[in-house]
N, C-alpha and C positions, 0 to 999 in steps of 0.2 A: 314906353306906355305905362309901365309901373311906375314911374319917377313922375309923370303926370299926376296920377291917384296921389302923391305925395305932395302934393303941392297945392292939394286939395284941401278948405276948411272941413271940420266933420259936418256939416251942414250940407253943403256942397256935396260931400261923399253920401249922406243919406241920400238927397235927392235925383244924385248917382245910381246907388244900388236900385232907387225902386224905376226908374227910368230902363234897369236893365232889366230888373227882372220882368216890367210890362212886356219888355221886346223877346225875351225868352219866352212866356206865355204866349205870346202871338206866332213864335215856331212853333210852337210844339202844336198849338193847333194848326198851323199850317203843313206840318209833317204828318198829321194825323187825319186829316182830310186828303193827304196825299197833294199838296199845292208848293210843299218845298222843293224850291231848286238849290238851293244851295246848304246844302249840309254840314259841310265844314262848318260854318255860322253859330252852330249850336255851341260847337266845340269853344271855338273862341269865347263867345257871349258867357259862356259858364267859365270860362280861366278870369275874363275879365271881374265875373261878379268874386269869384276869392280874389282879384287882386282889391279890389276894391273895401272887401272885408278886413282882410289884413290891413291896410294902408288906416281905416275905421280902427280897428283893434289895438294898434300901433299909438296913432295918435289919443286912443283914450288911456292907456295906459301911463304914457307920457305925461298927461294933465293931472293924470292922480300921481304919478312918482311929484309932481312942483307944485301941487294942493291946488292945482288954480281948478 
């Protein structure tokens, strides 16, 4: 899953991260209404948005170490 996020443009990765975070917003008001069945979901959904950051952080540092 991680080596996915890798393979990712940072474009792609931005439209990533806010993609997850919409879906994290829509648990937590579904946990908060009491309409989630699946909880674990959250867990994940939150590993994925740091893998995603990293893989982000990763690749931008990378462009500044070869000036591009």
């Amino acid at each position: 899953m991680a080596s996915d996020f890798n393979t990712l443009s940072l474009d792609q990765l931005d439209d990533q991260l806010v993609k997850l975070k919409k879906e994290q917003f829509n648990l937590r008001f579904q946990r908060a209404s009491g309409q989630l069945e699946n909880t674990a979901r959250i867990r994940l959904l939150r590993r994925d948005i740091a893998r995603v950051k990293t893989a982000a952080r990763q690749k931008r540092a990378g462009s500044a170490k070869t000036g591009a």
